[in-house]
KEFI-541982 format. One record per residue (C-alpha): x, y, z. Coordinates in steps of 0.05 Angstrom, whole numbers, padded with zeros to 5 digits, always signed. Last residue first. Example, Ala and Ser with C-alpha at 12.3 -4.5 7.8 and 13.67 -1.06 7.14 Angstrom:
2
+00273-00021+00143;+00246-00090+00156;
***
This chain:
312
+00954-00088-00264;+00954-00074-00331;+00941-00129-00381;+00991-00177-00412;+00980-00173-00488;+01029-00135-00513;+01085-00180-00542;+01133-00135-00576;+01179-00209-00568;+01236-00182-00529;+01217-00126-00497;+01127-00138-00481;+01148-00208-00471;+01197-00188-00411;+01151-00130-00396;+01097-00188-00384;+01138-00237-00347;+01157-00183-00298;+01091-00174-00272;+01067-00226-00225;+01103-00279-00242;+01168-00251-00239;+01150-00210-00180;+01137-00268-00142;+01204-00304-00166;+01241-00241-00138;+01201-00250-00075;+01221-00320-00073;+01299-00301-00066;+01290-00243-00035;+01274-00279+00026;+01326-00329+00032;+01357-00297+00094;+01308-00324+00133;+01321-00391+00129;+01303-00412+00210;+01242-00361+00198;+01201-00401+00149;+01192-00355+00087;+01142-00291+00080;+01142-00267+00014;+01144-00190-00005;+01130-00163-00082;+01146-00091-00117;+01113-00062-00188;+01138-00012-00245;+01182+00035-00196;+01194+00081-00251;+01270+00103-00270;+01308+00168-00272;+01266+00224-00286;+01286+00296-00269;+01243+00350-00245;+01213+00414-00283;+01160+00420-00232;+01111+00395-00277;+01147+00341-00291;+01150+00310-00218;+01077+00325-00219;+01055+00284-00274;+01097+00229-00258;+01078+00223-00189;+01128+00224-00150;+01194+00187-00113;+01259+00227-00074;+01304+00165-00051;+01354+00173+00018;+01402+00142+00043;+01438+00124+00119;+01503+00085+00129;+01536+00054+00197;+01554-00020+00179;+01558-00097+00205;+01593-00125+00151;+01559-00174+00094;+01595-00243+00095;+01633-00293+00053;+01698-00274+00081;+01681-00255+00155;+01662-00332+00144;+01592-00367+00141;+01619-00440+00119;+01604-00479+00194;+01636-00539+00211;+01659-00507+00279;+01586-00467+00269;+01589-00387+00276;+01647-00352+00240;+01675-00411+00200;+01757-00405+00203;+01781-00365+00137;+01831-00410+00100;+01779-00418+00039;+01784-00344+00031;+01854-00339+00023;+01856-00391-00021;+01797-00370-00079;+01793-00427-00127;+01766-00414-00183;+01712-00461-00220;+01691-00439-00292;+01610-00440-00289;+01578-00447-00354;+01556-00510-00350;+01536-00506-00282;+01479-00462-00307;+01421-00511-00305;+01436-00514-00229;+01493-00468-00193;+01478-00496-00121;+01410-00528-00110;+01452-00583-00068;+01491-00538-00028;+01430-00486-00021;+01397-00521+00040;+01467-00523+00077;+01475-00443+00055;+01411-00425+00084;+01412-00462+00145;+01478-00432+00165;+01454-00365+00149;+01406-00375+00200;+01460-00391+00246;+01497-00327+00231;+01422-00290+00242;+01418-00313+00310;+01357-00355+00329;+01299-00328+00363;+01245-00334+00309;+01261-00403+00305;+01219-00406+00370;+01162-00386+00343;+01171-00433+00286;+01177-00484+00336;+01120-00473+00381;+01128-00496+00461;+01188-00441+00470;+01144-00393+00452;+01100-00403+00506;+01143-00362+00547;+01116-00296+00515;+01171-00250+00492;+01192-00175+00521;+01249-00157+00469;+01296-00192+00432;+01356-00167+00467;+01417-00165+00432;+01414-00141+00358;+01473-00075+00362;+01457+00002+00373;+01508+00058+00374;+01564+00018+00325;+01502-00008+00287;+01483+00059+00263;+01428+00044+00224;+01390+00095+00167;+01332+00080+00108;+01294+00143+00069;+01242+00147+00031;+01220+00216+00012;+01154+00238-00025;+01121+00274-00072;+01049+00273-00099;+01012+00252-00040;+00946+00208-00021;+00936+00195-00096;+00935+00119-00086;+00992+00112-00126;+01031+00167-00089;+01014+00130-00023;+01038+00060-00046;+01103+00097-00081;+01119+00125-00002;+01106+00055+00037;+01147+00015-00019;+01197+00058-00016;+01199+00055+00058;+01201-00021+00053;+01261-00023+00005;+01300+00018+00074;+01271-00038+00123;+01296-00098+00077;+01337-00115+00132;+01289-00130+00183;+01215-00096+00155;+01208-00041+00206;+01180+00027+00183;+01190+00098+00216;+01139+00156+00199;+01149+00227+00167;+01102+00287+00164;+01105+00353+00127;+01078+00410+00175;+01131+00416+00231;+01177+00441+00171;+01236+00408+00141;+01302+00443+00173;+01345+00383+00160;+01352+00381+00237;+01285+00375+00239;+01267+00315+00201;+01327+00285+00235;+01289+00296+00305;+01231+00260+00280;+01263+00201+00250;+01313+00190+00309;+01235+00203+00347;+01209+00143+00310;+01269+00101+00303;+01240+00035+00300;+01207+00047+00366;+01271+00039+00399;+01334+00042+00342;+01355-00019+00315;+01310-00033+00254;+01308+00030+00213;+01264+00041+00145;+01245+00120+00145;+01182+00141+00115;+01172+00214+00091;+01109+00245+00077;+01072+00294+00016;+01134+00335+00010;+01130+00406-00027;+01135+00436+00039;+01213+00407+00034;+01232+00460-00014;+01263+00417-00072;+01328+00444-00111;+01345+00382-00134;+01407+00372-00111;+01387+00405-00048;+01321+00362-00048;+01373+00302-00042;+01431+00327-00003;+01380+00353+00062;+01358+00279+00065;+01422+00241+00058;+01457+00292+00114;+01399+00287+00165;+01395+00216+00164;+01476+00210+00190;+01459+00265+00236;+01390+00231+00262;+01430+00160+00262;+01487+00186+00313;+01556+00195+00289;+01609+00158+00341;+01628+00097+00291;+01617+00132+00228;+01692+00143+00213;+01699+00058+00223;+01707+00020+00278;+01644+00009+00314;+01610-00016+00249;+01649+00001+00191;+01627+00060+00154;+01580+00063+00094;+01583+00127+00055;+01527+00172+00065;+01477+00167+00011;+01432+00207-00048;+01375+00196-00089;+01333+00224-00151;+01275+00232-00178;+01248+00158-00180;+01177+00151-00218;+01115+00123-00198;+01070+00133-00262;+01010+00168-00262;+01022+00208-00311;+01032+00155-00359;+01083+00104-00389;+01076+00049-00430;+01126-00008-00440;+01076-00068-00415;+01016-00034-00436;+01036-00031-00505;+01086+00011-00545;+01092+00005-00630;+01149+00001-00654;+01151-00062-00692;+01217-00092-00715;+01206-00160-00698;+01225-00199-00631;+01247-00267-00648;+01207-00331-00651;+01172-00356-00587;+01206-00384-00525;+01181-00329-00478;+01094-00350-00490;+01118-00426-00501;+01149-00427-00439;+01091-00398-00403;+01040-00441-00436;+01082-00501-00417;+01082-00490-00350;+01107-00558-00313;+01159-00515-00270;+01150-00452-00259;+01186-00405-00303;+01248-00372-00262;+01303-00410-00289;+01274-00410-00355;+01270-00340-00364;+01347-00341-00358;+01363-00394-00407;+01313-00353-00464;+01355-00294-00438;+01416-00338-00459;+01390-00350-00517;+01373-00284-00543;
***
């Protein structure tokens, strides 16, 4: 309990004294009752299952001549056979891809096909950077909570041996005469740069304490990938990959009617917009977003049987 009282407390905003007092009450009884934090309905967005490639090395690895559509096709055609899904039963599909032209709208198309998914069920591409994939299930839970569809598949692919981030594009000159326009522009290595010099002083915080310092040689002897002084390293770094996946999402009340399995419910999703010289910090304020916006309340609700948040 204490160090979940340590954790909310990282992400309570600062000078909120009702908020601390609301997660740094007394212990959680042994009621049993459910509120709307815990509850569940047939309306809930609810994950059915997923499957993915393996993730290949970027023009080296066993991925490095596959084309996105095949590597899309496989992760698609695995989950609803798993599941034993005819595709009809699809409301859409969304696909998160970022490297292909048109974000991948005809890889998209031609992958639908290939997985032998009738001309009838639709699918669309979506472009959100690196969180392209998470955006799809976004996209495909937002329709089944409208009531648009029942059942849907979100999907991400890249193949980043076929297509690398080179050209941005056709760009008005007058960018250079804005500067967060023109931050827009600068490599992603550099931007990591930024991130990691703002976070040296933020580093570890109220949990330094707890911290035991390692030292990790190899590592440290790594030279800096993008800056001379630089502390991005191929050690300290996400690879560029090949990899496609796949998420089947409904409505709870029609996932069980067709006898399908639950895993999880997507309870609530955020997106933040941060300046675009840190832009790998994203998630980081998104995840406090979602805190605030919902998470609080289902961390009450579990700890402290606290059911007064309402539904949103």
């Amino acid at each position: 309990m204490h160090r979940l009282k340590i954790i909310s407390g990282h992400l309570s905003p600062s000078g909120s004294s009702d908020y601390r007092r609301d997660l740094w009450r007394s212990e959680c009884g042994s009621g049993s009752g459910s509120g709307p934090a815990g509850s569940s309905g047939p309306d809930d967005v609810v994950v059915v299952h997923g499957r993915r490639t393996a993730i290949g090395r970027a023009k080296r690895g066993s991925f490095k001549d596959t084309t996105p559509d095949e590597l899309l096709s496989a992760a698609m055609t695995a989950v609803l056979t798993d599941v034993g899904l005819s595709p009809n039963l699809l409301g859409d599909v969304c696909v998160g891809n970022v490297l292909q032209p048109g974000a991948g709208a005809l890889m998209a198309r031609v992958a639908h096909f290939l997985s032998g998914f009738p001309e009838t069920v639709p699918v669309y591409t979506v472009n959100r950077q690196c969180s392209s994939g998470l955006q799809a299930l976004f996209n495909i839970a937002g329709a089944i909570r409208s009531k648009s569809i029942d059942l849907g598949l979100a999907c991400g692919v890249e193949s980043m041996s076929l297509r690398s981030i080179g050209n941005p594009g056709d760009l008005s000159s007058r960018l250079v005469d804005n500067d967060k326009a023109r931050d827009c522009i600068i490599p992603m290595g550099i931007t990591s740069e930024s991130v990691a010099g703002e976070a040296a002083g933020l580093r570890y915080g109220p949990v330094r304490p707890e911290i035991v310092p390692v030292t990790t040689r190899r590592l440290s002897k790594l030279r800096p990938a993008f800056k001379p002084d630089g502390s991005t390293t191929a050690g300290n770094s996400s690879q560029v990959s090949d990899r496609a996946a796949a998420v089947l999402i409904g409505r709870r009340s029609a996932v069980e009617a067709m006898g399908l399995p639950v895993l999880g419910v997507l309870r609530a999703s955020a997106v933040v917009g941060v300046p675009p010289d840190v832009m790998g910090i994203g998630p980081a304020y998104a995840i406090l977003q979602l805190w605030n916006k919902r998470l609080r309340c289902w961390f009450n609700y579990f700890l402290f049987k606290d059911d007064s948040c309402p539904e949103s």
